[in-house]
Residue frames relative to the residue before (quaternion, step in Angstrom):
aa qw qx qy qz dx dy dz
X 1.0000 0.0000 0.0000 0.0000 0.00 0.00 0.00
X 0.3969 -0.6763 0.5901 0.1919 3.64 -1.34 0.62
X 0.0115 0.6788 -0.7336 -0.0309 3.54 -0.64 0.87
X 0.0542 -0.7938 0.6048 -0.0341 2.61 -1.69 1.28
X 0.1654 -0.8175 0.5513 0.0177 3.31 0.09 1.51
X 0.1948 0.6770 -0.7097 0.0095 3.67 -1.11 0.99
X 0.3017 -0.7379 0.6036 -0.0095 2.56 -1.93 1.62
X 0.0240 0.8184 -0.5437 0.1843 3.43 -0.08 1.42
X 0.3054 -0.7271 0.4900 0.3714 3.43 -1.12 0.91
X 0.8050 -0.4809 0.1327 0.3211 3.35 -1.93 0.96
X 0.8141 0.2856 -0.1217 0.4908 3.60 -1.23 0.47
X 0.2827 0.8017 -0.4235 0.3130 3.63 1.56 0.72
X 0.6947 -0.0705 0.0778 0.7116 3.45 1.65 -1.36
X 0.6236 -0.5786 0.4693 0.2370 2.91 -1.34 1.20
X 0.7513 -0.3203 0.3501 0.4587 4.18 -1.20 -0.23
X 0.6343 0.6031 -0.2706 0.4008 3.24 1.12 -2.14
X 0.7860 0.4150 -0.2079 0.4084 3.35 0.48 -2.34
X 0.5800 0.5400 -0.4806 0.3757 4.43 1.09 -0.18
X 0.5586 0.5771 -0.4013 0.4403 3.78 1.33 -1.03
X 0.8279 0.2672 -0.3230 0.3727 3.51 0.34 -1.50
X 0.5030 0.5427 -0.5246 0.4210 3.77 0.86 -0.16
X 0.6236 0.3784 -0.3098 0.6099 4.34 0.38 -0.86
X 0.7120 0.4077 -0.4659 0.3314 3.58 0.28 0.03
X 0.5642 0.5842 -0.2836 0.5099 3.30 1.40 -1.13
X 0.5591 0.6204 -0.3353 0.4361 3.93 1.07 -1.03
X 0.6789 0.5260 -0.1956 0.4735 3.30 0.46 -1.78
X 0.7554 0.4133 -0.2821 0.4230 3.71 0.57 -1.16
X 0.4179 0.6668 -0.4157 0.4560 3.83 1.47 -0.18
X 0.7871 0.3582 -0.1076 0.4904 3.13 0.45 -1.40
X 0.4583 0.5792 -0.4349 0.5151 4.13 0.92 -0.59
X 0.4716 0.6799 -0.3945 0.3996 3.83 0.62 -1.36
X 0.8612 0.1377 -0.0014 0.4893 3.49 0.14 -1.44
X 0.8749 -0.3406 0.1707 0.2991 3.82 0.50 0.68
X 0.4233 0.8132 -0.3004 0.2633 3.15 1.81 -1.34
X 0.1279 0.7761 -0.4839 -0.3836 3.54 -0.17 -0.65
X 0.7996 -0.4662 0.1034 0.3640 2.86 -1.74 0.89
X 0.6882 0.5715 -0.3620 0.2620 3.34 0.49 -1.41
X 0.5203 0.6426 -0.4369 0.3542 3.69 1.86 -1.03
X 0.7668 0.4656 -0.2208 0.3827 3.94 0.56 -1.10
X 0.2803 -0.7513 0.5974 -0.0123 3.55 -1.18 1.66
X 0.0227 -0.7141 0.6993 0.0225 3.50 -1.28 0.73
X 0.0333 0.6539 -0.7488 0.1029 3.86 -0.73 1.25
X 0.4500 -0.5633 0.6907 0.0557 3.10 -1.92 1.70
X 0.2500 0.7619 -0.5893 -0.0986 3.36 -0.93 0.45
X 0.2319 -0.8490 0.4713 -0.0578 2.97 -0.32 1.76
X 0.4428 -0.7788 0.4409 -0.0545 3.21 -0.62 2.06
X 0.1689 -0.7449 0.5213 0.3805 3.92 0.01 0.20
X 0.7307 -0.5163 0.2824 0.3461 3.61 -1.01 0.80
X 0.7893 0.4657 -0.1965 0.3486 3.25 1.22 -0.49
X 0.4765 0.5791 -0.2748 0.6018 3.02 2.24 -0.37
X 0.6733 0.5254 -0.2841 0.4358 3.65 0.49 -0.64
X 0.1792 0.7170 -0.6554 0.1559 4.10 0.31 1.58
X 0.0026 0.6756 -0.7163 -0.1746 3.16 -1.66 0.28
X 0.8264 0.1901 -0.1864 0.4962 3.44 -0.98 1.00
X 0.2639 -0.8809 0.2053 0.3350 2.99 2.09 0.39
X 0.0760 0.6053 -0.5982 0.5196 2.74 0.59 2.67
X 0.3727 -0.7593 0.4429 0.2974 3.14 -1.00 0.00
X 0.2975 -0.8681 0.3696 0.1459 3.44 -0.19 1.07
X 0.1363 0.8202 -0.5423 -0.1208 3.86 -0.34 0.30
X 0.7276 0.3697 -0.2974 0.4954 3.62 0.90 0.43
X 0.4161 0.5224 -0.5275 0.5251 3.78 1.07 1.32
X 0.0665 -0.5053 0.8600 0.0246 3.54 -2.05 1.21
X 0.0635 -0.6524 0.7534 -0.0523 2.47 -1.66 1.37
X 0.4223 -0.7832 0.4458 -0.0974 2.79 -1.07 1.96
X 0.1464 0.7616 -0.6313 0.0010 4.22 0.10 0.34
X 0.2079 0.6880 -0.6923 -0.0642 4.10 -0.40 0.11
X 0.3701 -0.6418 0.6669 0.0797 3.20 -1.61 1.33
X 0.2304 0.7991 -0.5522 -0.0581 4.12 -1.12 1.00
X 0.2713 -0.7895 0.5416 0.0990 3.10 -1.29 0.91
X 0.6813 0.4683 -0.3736 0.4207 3.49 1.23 -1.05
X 0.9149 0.1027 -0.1438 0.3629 3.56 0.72 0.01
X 0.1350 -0.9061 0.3098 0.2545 3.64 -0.45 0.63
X 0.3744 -0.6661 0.4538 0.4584 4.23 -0.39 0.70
X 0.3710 -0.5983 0.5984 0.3824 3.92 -0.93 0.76
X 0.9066 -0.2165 0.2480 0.2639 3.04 -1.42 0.11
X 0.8231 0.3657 0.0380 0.4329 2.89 0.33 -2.12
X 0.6005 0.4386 -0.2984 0.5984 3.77 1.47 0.21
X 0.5370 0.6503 -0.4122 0.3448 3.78 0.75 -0.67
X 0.5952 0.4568 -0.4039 0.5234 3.71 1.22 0.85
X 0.5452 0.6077 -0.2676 0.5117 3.28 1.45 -0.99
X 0.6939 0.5513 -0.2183 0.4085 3.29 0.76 -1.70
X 0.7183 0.4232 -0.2630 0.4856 3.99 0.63 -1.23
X 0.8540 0.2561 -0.3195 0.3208 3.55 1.01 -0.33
X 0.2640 0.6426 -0.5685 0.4406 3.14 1.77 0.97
X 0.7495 0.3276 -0.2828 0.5010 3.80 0.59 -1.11
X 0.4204 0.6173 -0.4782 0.4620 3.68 0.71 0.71
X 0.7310 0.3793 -0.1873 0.5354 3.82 0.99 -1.56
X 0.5007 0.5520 -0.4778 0.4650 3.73 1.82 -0.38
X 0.7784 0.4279 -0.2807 0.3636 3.75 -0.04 -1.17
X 0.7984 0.4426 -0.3696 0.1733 3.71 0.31 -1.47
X 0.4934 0.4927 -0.6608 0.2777 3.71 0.87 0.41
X 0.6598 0.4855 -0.3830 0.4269 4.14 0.98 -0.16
X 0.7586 0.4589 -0.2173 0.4082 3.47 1.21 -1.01
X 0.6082 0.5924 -0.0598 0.5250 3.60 0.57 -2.31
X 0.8061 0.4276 -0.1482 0.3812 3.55 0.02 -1.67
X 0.7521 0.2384 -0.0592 0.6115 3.73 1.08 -0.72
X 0.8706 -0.4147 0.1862 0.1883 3.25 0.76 1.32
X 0.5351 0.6817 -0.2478 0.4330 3.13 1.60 -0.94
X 0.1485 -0.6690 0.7030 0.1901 3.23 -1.42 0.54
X 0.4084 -0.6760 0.6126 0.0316 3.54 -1.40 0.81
X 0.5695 0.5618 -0.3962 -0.4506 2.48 -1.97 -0.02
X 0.4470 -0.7790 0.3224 0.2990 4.05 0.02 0.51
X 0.2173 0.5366 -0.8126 -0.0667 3.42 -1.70 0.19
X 0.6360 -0.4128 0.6375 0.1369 2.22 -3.13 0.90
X 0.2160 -0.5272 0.7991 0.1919 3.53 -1.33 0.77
X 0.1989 -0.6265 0.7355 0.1642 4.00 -1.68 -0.15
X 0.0042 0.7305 -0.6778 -0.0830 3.69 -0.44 0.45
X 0.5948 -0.5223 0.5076 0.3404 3.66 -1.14 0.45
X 0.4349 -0.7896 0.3386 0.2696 3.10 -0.93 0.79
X 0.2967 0.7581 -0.1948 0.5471 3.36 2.41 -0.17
X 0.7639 0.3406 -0.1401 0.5299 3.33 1.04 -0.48
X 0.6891 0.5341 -0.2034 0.4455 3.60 1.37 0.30
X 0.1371 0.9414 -0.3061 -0.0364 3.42 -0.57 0.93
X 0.0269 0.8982 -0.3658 -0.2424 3.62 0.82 -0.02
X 0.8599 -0.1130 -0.0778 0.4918 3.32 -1.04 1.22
X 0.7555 -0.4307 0.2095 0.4470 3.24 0.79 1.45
X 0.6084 0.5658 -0.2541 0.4951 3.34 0.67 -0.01
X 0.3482 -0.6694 0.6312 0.1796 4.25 -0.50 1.44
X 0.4331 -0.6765 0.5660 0.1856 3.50 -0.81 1.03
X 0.5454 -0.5940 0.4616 0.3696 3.44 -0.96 1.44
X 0.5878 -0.4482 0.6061 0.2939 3.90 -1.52 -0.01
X 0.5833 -0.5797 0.4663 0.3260 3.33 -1.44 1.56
X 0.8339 0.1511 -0.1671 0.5039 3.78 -1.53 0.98
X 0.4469 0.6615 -0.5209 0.3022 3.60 0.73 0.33
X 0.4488 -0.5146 0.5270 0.5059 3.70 -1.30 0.20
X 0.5236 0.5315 -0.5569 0.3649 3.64 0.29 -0.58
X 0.8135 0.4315 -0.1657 0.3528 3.55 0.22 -1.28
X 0.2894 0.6742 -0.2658 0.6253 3.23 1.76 0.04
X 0.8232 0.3203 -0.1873 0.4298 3.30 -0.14 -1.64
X 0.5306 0.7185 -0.2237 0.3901 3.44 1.53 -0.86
X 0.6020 0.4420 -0.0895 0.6590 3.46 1.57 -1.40
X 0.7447 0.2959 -0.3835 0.4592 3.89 0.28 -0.32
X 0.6036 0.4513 -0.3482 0.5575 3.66 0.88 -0.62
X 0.0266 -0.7774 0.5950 0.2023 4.07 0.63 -1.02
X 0.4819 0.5325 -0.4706 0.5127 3.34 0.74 1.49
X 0.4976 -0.5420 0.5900 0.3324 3.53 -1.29 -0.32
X 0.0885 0.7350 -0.6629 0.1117 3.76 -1.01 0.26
X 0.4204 -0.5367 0.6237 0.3823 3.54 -1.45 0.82
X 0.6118 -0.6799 0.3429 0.2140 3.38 -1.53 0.44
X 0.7709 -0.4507 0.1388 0.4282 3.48 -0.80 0.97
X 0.8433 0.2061 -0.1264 0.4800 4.04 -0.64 0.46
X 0.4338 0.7529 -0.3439 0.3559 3.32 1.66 0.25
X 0.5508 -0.6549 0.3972 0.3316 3.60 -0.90 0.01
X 0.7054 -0.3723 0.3969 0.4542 3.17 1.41 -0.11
């Protein structure tokens, strides 16, 4: 799963502008199989006065932190990859002025579980079945 923690001071985006930004997020990751339900967007909304850099106050910085497990960028794409989620954000970030900026945690996937339940392998039918249902489930012929 993709967690995506943005940290933005309050009243940065409206309800409307959090749906279509987590929607645009979600569709990043849909692109490549993911299913939807795997990918998280949390607002954290800073009051204007809590939010210093260089201990200034800052009212035009998102800070970006996204945590993934269901998938990793090899090596040799991890430029490709940061400026795909660059063309994701700047109609909310870039486009309105905003300065930014973002890194990827990678958690083993060994370490990850959702509702008890080891996440099928990338391009599996399980994970398939995962993306057409957009739920979790124990796997097919199982006991449950």
């Amino acid at each position: 799963m993709p967690l995506w923690q943005i940290y933005c001071p309050e009243g940065t985006y409206s309800p409307e502008d959090k749906r279509a930004l987590a929607d645009r997020i979600t569709d990043l990751y849909t692109e490549y199989g993911l299913p939807r339900f795997l990918v998280s967007v949390v607002f954290q909304e800073v009051p204007k006065d809590s939010y210093l850099i260089g201990g200034e106050p800052a009212d035009d910085f998102v800070r970006i932190w996204i945590h993934e497990i269901a998938r990793r960028v090899p090596e040799e794409a991890r430029g490709w990859w940061m400026k795909r989620i660059r063309e994701t954000i700047a109609p909310f970030v870039a486009d309105r002025g905003l300065r930014s900026e973002v890194h990827i945690d990678n958690t083993p996937r060994e370490l990850w579980s959702i509702n008890g339940l080891k996440p099928p392998d990338e391009g599996s039918e399980e994970e398939k079945r995962w993306a057409a249902e957009n739920q979790p489930s124990a796997p097919v012929g199982s006991a449950g």
